[in-house]
C-alpha positions as CSV (number, residue, x, y, z in Angstrom):
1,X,-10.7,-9.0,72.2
2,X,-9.4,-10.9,69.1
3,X,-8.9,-13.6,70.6
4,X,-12.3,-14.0,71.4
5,X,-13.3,-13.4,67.8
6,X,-10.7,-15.8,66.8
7,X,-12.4,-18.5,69.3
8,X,-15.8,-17.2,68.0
9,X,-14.8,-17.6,64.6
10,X,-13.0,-21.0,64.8
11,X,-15.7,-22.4,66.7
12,X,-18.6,-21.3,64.8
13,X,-21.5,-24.1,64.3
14,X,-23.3,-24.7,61.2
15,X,-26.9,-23.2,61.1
16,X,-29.7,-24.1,59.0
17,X,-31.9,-20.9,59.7
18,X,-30.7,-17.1,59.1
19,X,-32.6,-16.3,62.7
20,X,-30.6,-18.5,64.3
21,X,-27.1,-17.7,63.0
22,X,-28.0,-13.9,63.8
23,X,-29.1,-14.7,67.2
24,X,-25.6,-16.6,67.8
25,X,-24.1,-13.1,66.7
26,X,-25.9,-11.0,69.0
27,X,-24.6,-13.8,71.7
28,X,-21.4,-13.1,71.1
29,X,-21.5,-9.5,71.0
30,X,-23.3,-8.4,73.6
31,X,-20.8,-11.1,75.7
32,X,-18.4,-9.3,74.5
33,X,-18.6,-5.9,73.4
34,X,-21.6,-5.5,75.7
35,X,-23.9,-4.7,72.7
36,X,-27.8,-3.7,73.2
37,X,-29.8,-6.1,71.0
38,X,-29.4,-6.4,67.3
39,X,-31.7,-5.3,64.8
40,X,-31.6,-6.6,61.9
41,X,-32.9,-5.6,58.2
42,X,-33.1,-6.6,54.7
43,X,-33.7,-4.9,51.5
44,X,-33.9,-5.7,47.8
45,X,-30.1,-5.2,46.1
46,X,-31.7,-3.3,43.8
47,X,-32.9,-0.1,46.1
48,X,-30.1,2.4,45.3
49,X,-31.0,4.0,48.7
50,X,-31.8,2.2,51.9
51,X,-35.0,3.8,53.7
52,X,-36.2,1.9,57.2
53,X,-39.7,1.9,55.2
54,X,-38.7,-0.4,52.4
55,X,-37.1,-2.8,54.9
56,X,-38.3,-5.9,55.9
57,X,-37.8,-6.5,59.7
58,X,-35.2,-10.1,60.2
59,X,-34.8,-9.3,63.8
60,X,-36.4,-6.6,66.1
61,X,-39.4,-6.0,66.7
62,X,-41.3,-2.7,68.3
63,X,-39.5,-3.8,71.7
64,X,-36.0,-3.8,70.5
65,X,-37.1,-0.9,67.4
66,X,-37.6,2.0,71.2
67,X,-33.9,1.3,71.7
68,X,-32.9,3.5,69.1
69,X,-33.7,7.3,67.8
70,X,-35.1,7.6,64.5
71,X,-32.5,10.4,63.9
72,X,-29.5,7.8,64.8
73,X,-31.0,5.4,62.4
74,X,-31.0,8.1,59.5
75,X,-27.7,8.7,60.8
76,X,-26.2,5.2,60.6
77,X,-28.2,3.8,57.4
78,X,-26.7,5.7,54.6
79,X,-26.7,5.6,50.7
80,X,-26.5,1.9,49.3
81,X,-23.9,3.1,46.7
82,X,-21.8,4.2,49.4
83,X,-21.9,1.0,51.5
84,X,-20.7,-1.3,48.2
85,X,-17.4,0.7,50.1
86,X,-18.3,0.9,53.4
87,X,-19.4,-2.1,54.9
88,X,-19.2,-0.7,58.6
89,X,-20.3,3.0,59.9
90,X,-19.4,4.1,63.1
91,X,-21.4,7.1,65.0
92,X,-20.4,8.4,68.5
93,X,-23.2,9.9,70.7
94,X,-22.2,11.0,74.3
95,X,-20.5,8.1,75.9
96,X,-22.2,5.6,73.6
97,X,-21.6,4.3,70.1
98,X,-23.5,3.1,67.6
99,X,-22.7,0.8,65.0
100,X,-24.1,0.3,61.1
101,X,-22.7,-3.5,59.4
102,X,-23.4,-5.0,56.0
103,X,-24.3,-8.3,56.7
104,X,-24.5,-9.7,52.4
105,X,-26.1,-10.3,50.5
106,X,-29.4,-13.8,50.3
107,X,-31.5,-14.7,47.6
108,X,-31.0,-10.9,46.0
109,X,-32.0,-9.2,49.5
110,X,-29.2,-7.4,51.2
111,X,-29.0,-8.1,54.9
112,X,-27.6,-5.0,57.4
113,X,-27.6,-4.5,61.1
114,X,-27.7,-1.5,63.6
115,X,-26.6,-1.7,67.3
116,X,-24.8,-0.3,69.9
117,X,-22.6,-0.5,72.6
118,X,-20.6,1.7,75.4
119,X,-17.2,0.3,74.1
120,X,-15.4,1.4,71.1
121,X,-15.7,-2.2,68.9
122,X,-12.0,-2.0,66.6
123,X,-13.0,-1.6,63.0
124,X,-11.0,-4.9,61.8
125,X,-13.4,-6.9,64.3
126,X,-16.4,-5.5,62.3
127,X,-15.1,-6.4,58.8
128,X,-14.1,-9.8,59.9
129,X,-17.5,-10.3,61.0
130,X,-19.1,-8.9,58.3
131,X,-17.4,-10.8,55.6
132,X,-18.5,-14.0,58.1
133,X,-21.9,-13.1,58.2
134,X,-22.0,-12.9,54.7
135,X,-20.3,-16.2,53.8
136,X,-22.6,-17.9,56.1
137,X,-25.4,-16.4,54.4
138,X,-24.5,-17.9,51.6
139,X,-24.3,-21.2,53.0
140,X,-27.7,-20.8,54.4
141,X,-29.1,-20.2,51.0
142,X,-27.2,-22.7,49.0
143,X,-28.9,-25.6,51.9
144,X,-32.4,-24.3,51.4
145,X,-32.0,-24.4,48.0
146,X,-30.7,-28.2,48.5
147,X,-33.7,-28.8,50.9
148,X,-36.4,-27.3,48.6
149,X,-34.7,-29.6,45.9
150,X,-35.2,-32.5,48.5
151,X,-38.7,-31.6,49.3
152,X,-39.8,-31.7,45.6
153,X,-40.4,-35.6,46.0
154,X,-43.0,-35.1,48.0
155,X,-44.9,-32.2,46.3
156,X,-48.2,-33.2,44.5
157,X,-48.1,-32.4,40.6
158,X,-51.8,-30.9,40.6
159,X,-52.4,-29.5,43.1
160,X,-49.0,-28.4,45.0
161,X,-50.1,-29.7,48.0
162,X,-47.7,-32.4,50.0
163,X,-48.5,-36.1,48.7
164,X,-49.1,-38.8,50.8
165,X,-45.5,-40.3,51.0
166,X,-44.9,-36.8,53.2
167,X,-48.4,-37.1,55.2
168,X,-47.0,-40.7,56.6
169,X,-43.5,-39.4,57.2
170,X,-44.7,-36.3,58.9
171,X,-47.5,-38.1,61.5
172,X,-44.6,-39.9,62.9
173,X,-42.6,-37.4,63.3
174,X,-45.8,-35.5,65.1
175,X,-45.9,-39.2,67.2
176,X,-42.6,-38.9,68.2
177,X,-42.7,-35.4,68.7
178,X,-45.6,-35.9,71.5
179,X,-43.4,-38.1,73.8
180,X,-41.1,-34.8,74.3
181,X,-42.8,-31.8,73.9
182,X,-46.9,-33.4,75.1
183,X,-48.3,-31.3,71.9
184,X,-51.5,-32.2,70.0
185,X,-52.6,-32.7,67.1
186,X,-55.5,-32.7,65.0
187,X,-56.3,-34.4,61.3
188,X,-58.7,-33.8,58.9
189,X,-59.4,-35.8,56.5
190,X,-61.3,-34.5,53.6
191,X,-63.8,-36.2,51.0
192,X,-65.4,-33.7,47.8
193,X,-69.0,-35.2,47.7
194,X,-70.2,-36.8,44.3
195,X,-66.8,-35.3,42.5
196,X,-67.0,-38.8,40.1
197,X,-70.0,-37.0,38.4
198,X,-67.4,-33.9,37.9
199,X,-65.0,-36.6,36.2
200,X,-67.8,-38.3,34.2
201,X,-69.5,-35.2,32.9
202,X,-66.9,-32.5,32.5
203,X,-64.1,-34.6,31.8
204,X,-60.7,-35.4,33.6
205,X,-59.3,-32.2,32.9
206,X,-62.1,-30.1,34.1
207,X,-62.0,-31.8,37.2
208,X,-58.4,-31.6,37.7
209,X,-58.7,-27.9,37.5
210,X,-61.4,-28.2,39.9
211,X,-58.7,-30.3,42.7
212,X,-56.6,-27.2,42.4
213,X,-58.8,-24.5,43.1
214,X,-60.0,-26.8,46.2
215,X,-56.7,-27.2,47.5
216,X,-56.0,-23.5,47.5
217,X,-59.3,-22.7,48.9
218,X,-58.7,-25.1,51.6
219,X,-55.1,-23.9,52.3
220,X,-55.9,-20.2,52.3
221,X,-57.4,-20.6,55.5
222,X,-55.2,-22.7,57.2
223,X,-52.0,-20.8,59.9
224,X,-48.8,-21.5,58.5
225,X,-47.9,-24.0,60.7
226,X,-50.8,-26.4,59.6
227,X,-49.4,-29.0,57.0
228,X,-51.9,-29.8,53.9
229,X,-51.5,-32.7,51.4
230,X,-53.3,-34.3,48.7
231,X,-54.1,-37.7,50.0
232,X,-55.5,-39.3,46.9
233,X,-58.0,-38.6,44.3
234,X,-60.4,-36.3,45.7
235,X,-58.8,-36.4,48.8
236,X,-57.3,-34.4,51.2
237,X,-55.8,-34.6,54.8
238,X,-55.2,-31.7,56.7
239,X,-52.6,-31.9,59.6
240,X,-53.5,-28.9,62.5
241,X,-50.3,-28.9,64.7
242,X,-50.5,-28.1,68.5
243,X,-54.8,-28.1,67.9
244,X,-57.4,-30.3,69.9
245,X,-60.8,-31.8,68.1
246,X,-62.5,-29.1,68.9
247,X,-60.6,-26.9,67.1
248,X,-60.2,-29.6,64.3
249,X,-64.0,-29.0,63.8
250,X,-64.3,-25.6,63.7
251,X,-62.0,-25.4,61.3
252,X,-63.6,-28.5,59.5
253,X,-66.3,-25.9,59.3
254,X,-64.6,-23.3,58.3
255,X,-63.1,-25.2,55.5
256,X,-67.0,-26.5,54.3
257,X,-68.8,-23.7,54.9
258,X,-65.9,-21.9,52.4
259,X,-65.9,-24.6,49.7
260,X,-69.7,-24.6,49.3
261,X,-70.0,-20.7,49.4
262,X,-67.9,-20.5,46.3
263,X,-68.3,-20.6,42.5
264,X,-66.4,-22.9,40.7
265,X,-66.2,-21.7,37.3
266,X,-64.7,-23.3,33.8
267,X,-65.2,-23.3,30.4
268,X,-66.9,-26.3,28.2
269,X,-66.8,-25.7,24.8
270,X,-66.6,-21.9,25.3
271,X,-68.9,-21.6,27.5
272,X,-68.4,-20.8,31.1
273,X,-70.0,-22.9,33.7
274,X,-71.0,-22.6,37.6
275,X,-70.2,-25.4,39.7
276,X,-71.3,-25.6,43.7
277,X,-69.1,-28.3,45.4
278,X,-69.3,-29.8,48.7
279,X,-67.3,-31.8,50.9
280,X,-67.6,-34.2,54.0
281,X,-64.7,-34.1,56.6
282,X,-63.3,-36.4,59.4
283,X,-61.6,-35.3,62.1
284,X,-59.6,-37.3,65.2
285,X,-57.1,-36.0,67.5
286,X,-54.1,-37.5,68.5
287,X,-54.1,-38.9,71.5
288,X,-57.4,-38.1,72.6
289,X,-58.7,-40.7,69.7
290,X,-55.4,-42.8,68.3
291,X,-52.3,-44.6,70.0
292,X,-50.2,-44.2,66.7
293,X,-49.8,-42.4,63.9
294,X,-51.7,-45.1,61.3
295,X,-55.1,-44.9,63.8
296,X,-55.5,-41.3,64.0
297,X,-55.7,-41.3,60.1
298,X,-57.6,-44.3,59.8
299,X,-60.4,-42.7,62.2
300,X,-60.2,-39.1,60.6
301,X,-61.0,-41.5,57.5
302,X,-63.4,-43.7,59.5
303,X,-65.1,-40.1,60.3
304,X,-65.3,-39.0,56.8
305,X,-67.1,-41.9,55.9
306,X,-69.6,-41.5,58.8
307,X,-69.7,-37.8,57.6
308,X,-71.1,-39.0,53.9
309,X,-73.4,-41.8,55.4
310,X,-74.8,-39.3,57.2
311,X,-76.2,-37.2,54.5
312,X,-72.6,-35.5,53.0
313,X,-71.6,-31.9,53.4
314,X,-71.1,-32.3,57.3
315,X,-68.3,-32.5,59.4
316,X,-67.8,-35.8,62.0
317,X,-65.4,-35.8,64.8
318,X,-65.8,-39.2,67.2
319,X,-67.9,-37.0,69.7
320,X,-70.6,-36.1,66.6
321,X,-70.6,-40.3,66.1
322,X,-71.3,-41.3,69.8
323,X,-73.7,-38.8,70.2
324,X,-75.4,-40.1,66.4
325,X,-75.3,-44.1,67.7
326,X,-77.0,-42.4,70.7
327,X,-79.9,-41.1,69.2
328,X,-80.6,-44.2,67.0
329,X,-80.1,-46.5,70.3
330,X,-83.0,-43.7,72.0
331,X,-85.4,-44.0,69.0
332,X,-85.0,-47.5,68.4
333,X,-86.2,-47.8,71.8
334,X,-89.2,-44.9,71.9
């Protein structure tokens, strides 16, 4: 068996993600200890006690959770002041065993795991993986850490959103993605009507205010996989990953029907003003309407603009202008 965990340790790749580090782990142990799957937990340092209500769920969900007795939980996760000592816990039940680890400590949440298995695992295996795990939590930390440091180039000052620099790099990536993997996408690209009047009555910093509470009201009802940036201005592109046009407009009308619904409120001069905002929105999908990453933004643009010739507050997709430059060819002729 150690020389298994010797290979396992020797071997051992890097891994940006704590999911997929602890997924290698559960590889190798249910290869070779034959261990049920893992679950995982964290909890803040702080808790002096560890309660399975407190915890935050890393891996194992309500599938993996009926593999265990609540009573054998209570059993296996013990005081925290304890475990600063006792990094592994073993409980025998019948003919199987059950197993409690410390798995360290990342970003001030300490990281533990239950399992079991119908072999006795050798305690000395357990606190060489533990102390591992831990180190390579660590690692994981200090690279996200690195990358959020990275990532701060491309963050927009006002509003937080991701700036354009990021929008260009991320549509080719999406491009490139597509040959592989055949996934869609959809971008918006959004337009606040008549915001020059904001600028030129209020002032700059009124209206930078204003750009803020936009872009949270915009990205507060976006999934977490959609990517949002400040384009420009008072503009804004939305990137809706693995979404078709049709689903690019709904949520193009999702997005308007919230912005205009809402009271902007500021304060000139000590006193506190209303302000109703609109926006018009383009939206193409990629490759129903572009070949390359530089044409589906330039007709989610080229949409926008139709959106505003067409009376503002709306929301175009190339469908809503065919069917437009229909009904103008039909009346010209009636």
């Amino acid at each position: 068996m150690m020389s298994d965990l010797s290979k396992f340790l020797s071997d051992f790749p890097f891994f940006q993600s704590e999911k997929n580090l602890l997924l290698h782990l559960e590889e190798f142990l249910a290869r070779v200890y034959l261990v049920r799957p893992l679950l995982v937990f964290s909890i803040r340092n702080q808790f002096p006690v560890i309660q399975l209500d407190k915890c935050r769920t890393v891996l194992g969900k309500n599938d993996r959770l009926q593999l265990y007795s609540a009573k054998l939980l209570d059993e296996l996760i013990i005081k925290r002041s304890e475990l600063k000592t006792i990094p592994c816990l073993t409980v025998k039940v019948e003919n199987c065993f059950y197993y409690y680890m410390n798995l360290g400590l990342k970003r001030n949440q300490f990281y533990f795991t239950v399992f079991s298995s119908p072999t006795e695992i050798p305690t000395e295996d357990l606190l060489h993986l533990s102390k591992f795990i831990a180190s390579h939590l660590k690692i994981i930390e200090k690279f996200e850490d690195l990358y959020k440091s990275r990532e701060l180039i491309h963050i927009d000052d006002v509003t937080g959103l991701y700036n354009q620099r990021k929008l260009y790099k991320d549509l080719t990536a999406l491009v490139e993605q597509f040959q592989q993997e055949k996934d869609p996408f959809c971008v918006l690209f959004i337009d606040i009507d008549h915001f020059k009047k904001v600028n030129d009555n209020y002032g700059h910093l009124i209206g930078t205010k204003l750009l803020e509470n936009v872009a949270r009201d915009v990205k507060s009802l976006l999934r977490d996989s959609d990517i949002s940036y400040r384009y420009g201005g008072d503009e804004f592109v939305i990137i809706l990953v693995n979404s078709d046009g049709a689903s690019g407009k709904i949520v193009g009308e999702r997005i308007l029907s919230k912005i205009k619904s809402t009271d902007y409120t500021f304060e000139v001069k000590d006193q506190k003003k209303v302000l109703k905002l609109s926006v018009s929105i383009g939206v193409a999908e990629f490759p129903t309407d572009a070949k390359n990453a530089e044409e589906v933004l330039a007709i989610a643009d080229r949409m926008m603009y139709e959106a505003k010739e067409s009376g503002r507050g709306l929301v175009f997709n190339t469908q809503d202008v065919f069917k437009s430059t229909l009904k103008k060819v039909v009346d010209s002729k009636s």
